[in-house]
C-alpha angles and dihedrals in degrees: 000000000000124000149214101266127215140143152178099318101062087039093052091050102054101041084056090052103045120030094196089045084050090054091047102047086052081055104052103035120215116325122232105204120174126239137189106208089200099103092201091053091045103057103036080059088055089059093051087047098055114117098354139084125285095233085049080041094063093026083073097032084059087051092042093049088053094051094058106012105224107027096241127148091247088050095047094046092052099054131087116265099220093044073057092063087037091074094072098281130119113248092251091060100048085051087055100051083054090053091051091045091051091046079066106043094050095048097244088121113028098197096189089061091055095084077067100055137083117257092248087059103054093041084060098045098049094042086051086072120084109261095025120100126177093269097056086041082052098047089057098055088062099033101042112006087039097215112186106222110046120129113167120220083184091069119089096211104047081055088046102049086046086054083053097040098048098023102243125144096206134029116213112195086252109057083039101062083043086070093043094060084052092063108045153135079032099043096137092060090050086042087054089052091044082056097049092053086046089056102238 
């Protein structure tokens, strides 16, 4: 399975920019975190993913992927919406992974030309569909587009990892966002280390 790749370089800046996140990279060792560089999968396995836990997440992307073999547009409009839901999803959710399927097949989102666009952009273009906030658009720049410099203030754990890493008990946006230009331009390596200390 491939991963999100990294190195040396992105390790050797940070820890030269944040002594705790330093000690905390030596600790941890390097982090192997899977991708699918498929955008549409992925983000149709975001929106799975969204509010439950990531074992009960893949639970229903193995059903899903059963139902209608390789998670395509195609695949996805083809297939029966309650057989969908059936999967383990709510019904909301299921409507919602139509919706995506159809976004690509009508040409609203063109999926293949996101790899060409900023990361603001995408972000806009994804959120814009029903059932995709910022956090999930953001989720798939690092897990399937691999962007190097994302770092989500709309993900509890990355905040809460930062609270554990730096000892605050609360994290305003702006010290927040202090912390994020420290860590650019290779905030999704520190993100993946955030994660790590959070647990997730």
């Amino acid at each position: 399975m491939p991963v999100f790749e990294y190195g040396q370089t992105e390790i050797d800046y940070l820890k030269r920019k944040d002594k705790k996140l330093a000690a905390l990279i030596d600790q941890v060792g390097m982090i192997e975190r899977a991708i699918t560089p498929d955008p549409f999968a992925a983000l149709v396995t975001s929106v799975i993913g969204q509010q439950i836990s990531s074992k009960a997440a893949q639970t229903v992307s193995e059903r899903l992927c059963q139902l209608v073999g390789t998670i395509t547009p195609d695949s996805i409009a083809a297939a029966d919406l309650a057989a969908i839901q059936a999967c383990g999803m709510t019904m909301k959710k299921a409507i919602h992974i139509k919706g995506i399927a159809d976004a690509a097949l009508s040409g609203t989102v063109d999926f293949d030309a996101l790899r060409g666009l900023p990361d603001e952009q995408i972000i806009k273009q994804l959120s814009a569909l029903d059932g995709v906030g910022v956090w999930t658009a953001e989720m798939l720049l690092i897990f399937s587009l691999c962007r190097p410099d994302v770092v989500s203030y709309n993900d509890l754990a990355i905040r809460r990892g930062m609270m554990k890493l730096y000892g605050h008990k609360e994290l305003p946006r702006q010290r927040f966002e202090r912390y994020r230009k420290r860590y650019s331009p290779y905030g999704t390596v520190a993100s993946l280390y955030l994660w790590a200390l959070a647990g997730q």
